[in-house]
C-alpha positions in Angstrom: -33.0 79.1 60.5 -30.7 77.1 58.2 -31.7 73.4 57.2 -33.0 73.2 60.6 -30.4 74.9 62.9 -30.3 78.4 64.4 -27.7 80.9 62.9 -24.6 82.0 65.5 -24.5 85.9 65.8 -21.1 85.5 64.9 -21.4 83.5 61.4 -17.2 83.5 61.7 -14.5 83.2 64.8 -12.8 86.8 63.3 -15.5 89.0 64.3 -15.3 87.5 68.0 -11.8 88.3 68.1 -12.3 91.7 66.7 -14.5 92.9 69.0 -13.0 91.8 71.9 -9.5 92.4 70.8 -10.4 96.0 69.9 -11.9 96.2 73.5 -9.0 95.0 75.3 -6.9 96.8 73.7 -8.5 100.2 74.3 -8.7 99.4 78.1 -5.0 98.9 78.2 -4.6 102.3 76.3 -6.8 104.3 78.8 -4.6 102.9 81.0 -1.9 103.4 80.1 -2.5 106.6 78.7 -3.7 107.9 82.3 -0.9 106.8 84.2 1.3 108.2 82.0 -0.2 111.5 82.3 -0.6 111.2 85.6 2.7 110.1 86.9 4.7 113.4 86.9 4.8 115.2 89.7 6.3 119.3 89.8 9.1 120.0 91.9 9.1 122.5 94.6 9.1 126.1 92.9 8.9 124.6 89.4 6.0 126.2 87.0 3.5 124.1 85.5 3.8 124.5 81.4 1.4 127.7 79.9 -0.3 125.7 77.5 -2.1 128.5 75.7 -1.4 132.2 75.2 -3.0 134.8 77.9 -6.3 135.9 77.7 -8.2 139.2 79.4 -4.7 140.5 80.9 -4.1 137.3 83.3 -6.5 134.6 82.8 -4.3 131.7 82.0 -4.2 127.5 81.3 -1.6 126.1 83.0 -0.6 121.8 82.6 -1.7 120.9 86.1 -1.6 117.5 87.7 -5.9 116.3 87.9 -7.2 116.3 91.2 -5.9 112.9 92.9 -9.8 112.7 93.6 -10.6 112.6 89.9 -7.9 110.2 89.3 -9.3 108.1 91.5 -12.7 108.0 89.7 -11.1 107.1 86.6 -9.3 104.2 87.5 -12.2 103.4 89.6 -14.7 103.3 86.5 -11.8 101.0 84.3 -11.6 98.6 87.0 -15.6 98.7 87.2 -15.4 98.1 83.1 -12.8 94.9 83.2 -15.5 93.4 86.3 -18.4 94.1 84.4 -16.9 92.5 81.1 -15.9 89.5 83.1 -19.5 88.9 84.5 -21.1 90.3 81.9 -21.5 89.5 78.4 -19.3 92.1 76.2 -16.4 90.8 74.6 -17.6 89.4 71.5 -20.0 85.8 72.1 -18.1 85.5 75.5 -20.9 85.1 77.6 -19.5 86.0 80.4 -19.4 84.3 84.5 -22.6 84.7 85.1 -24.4 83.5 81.3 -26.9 86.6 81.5 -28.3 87.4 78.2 -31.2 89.9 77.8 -32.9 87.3 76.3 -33.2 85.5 79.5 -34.2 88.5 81.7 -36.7 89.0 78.9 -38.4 85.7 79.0 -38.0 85.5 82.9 -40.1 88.7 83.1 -42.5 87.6 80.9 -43.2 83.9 82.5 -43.7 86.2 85.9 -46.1 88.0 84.1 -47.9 85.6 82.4 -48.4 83.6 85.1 -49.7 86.4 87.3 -51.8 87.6 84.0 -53.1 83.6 84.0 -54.4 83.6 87.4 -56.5 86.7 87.3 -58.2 85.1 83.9 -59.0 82.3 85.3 -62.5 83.1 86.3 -63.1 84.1 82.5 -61.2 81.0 80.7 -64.8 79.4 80.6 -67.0 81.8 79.7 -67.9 82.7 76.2 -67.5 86.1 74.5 -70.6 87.7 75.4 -70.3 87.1 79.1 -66.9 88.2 79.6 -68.0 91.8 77.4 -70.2 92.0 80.4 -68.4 91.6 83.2 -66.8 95.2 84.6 -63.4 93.8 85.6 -62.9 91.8 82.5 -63.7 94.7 80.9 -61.1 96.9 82.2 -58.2 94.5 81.7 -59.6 94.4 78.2 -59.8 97.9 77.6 -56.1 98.0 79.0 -55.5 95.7 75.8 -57.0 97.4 73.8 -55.5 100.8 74.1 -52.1 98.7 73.9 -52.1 97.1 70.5 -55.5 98.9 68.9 -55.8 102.1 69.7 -53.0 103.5 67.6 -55.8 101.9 64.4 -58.8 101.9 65.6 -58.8 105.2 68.0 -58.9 105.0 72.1 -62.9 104.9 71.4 -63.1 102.3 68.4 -64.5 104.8 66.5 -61.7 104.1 63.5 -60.6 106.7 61.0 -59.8 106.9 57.7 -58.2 103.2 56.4 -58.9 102.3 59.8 -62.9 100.8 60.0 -65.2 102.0 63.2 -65.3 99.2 65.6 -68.8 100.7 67.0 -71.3 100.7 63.9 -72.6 97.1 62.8 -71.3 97.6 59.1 -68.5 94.7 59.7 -66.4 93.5 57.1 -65.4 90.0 58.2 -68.3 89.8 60.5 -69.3 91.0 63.9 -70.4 88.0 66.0 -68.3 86.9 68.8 -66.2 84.2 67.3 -65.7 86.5 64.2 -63.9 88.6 66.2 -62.4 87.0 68.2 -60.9 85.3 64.8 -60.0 88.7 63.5 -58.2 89.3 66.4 -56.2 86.2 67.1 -55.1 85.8 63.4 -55.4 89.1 61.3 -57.3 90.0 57.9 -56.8 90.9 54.7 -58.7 93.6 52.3 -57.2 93.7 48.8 -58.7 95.6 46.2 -56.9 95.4 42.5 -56.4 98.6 40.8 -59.5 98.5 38.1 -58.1 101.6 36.0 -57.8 99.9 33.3 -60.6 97.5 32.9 -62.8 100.4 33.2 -61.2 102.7 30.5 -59.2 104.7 32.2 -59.5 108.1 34.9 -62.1 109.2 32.4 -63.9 106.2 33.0 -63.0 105.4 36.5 -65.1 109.0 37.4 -68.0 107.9 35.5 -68.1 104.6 37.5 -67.6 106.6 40.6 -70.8 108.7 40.4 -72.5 105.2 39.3 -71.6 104.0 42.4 -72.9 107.2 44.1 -76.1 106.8 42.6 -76.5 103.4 43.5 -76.0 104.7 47.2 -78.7 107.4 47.0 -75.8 109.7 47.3 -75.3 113.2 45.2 -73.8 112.7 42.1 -73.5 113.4 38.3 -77.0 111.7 36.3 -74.9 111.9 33.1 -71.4 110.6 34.4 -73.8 107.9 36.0 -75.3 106.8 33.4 -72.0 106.4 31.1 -70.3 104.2 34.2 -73.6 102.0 34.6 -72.4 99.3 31.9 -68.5 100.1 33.2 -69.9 98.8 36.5 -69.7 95.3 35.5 -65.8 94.8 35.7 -66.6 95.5 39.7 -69.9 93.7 40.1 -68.1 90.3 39.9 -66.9 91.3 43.6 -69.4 94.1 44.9 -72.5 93.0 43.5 -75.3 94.3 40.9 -76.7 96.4 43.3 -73.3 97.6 44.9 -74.3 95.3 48.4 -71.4 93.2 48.5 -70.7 89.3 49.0 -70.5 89.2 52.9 -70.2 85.4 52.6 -66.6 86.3 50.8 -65.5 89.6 52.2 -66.6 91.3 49.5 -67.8 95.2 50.9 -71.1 96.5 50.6 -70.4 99.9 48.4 -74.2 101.9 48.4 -73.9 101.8 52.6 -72.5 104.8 54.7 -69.1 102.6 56.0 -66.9 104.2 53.5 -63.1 103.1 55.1 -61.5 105.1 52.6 -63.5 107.9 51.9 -67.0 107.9 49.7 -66.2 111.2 47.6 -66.2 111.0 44.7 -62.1 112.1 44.3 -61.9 109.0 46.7 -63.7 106.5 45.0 -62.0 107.4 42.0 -58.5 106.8 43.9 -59.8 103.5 45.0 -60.5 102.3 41.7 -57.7 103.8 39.8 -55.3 102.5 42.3 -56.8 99.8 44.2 -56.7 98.8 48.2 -54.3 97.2 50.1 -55.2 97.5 53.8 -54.9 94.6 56.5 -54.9 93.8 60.0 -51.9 92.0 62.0 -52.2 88.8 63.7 -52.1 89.0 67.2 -52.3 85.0 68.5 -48.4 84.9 68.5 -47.6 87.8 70.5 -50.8 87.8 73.1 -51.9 84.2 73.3 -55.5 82.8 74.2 -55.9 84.1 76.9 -55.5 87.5 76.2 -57.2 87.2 72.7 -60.1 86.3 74.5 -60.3 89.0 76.5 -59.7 91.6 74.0 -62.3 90.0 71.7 -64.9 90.3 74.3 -63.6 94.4 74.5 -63.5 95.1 71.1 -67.3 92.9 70.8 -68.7 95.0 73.7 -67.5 98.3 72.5 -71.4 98.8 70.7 -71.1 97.3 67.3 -70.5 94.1 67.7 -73.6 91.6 66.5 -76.0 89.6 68.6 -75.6 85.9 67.9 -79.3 84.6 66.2 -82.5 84.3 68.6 -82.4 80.2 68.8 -84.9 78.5 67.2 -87.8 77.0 69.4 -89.1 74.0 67.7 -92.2 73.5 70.8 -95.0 75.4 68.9 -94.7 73.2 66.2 -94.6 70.3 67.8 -97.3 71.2 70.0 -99.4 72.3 66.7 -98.5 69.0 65.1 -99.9 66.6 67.9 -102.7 68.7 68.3 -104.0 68.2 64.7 -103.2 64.7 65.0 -105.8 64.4 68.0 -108.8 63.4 67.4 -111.6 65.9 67.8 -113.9 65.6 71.2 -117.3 64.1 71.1 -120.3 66.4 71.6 -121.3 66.9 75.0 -124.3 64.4 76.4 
């Protein structure tokens, strides 16, 4: 878009004239150039032209009139081209008798589908998340989504691999409830890490921090190099946290767990902070709609890791406990 208006495919009238010019003209060629090789006929006891010398003793290529049979299906196929170019759009932005465009087909295929897509959802417009993860036939045309547009990422089974997180474990980045992932779904994330190289002295450094990092995990490492990248920690405590648990609140990933996206070796970790992280999911609300989002969601929520929403609070017992010391105490039996 320009200001406000579309672009034309054809920004000037030349190229519209030079497509279709150089079509037309190469019909009329083909043409032309058939008949005139076509037109001659050999008169009776005349010898059609050797056009090469003789191979094996006798084998010989002779200038023979084609086959009336194949001529035929030659001018049958350029009189099929001029039809087709005259329904058909071909010749530069003519659009041609009948105004198909791809585009059209496209969109009218879709609408059909949509609309037969629509009326099998309907039964699970209203329901939330967790109900529609239960229910078997919502859950096969959600797995059918799934293997679509996740399953190249995430695996046919969720279970991720590496730069691509496991959809089954409860170690969830931007959160695991329902609407969280339903959220992730319908409009993408984002998981930047800044290369720390150099606030942490260097590769030299960056190991040392590395086996801190292990330690803090409870994970095999080097006491020594540990030690040395304890106060080197602090350039990535601001985001990960003293104890290497994370932010949840702001996406920040909890570092002493087993969820390691990117690896949890030491070579890896080292990689990760030398070079940072730049990972993210696409947005999928354009291309799928609400519908389909919230089927998907309920798949991907259902698949084993996704979190139970919190037990609801029942306020009764206290109120019951509350009147009851309020009541005065009974008078002693007669």
């Amino acid at each position: 878009m320009i200001a406000g208006y579309a672009v034309p495919d054809f920004i000037s009238e030349f190229w519209h004239f030079y497509i279709a010019g150089i079509t037309i003209v190469s019909i009329i060629w083909v043409m032309w150039f058939l008949k005139g090789q076509t037109t001659r006929k050999l008169a009776p006891g005349e010898q059609a032209e050797l056009m090469a010398p003789t191979w094996d003793g006798d084998l010989q290529e002779l200038n023979n009139p084609l086959p009336r049979w194949w001529l035929y299906l030659f001018w049958f196929l350029i009189v099929f081209g001029i039809v087709y170019l005259v329904l058909y759009p071909g010749l530069g932005k003519f659009e041609g008798v009948w105004n198909w465009s791809s585009a059209d087909q496209f969109k009218s295929e879709k609408d059909r589908l949509d609309a037969a897509f629509n009326k099998e959802f309907e039964p699970f417009r209203a329901m939330d998340v967790m109900a529609v993860a239960g229910d078997p036939k919502a859950k096969e045309m959600g797995q059918r989504l799934y293997l679509t547009y996740c399953s190249q990422c995430h695996g046919s089974g969720g279970q991720g691999s590496k730069d691509f997180p496991n959809l089954t474990d409860t170690q969830w980045l931007f959160g695991g409830d329902a609407d969280s992932v339903k959220n992730s779904v319908a409009n993408g994330r984002l998981g930047v890490m800044p290369a720390m190289g150099d606030a942490v002295g260097g590769e030299a450094g960056a190991r040392e921090v590395a086996n801190y990092v292990l330690a803090l995990g409870g994970k095999p490492h080097d006491a020594a190099l540990a030690a040395a990248g304890k106060d080197k920690y602090a350039a990535c405590a601001g985001c990960h946290g003293e104890q290497g648990k994370g932010m949840p609140e702001a996406n920040f990933p909890n570092i002493v767990d087993d969820a390691w996206m990117y690896g949890s070796s030491e070579a890896a970790i080292i990689e990760s902070i030398m070079r940072g992280r730049n990972g993210g999911m696409p947005a999928f609300q354009e291309k799928l709609g609400d519908d389909k989002i919230h089927l998907l969601a309920a798949y991907v929520w259902g698949m084993g890791g996704g979190q139970q929403p919190p037990a609801p609070v029942t306020e009764a017992p206290v109120a019951e406990a509350a009147a009851a010391a309020e009541m005065p105490a009974a008078a002693p039996a007669q």
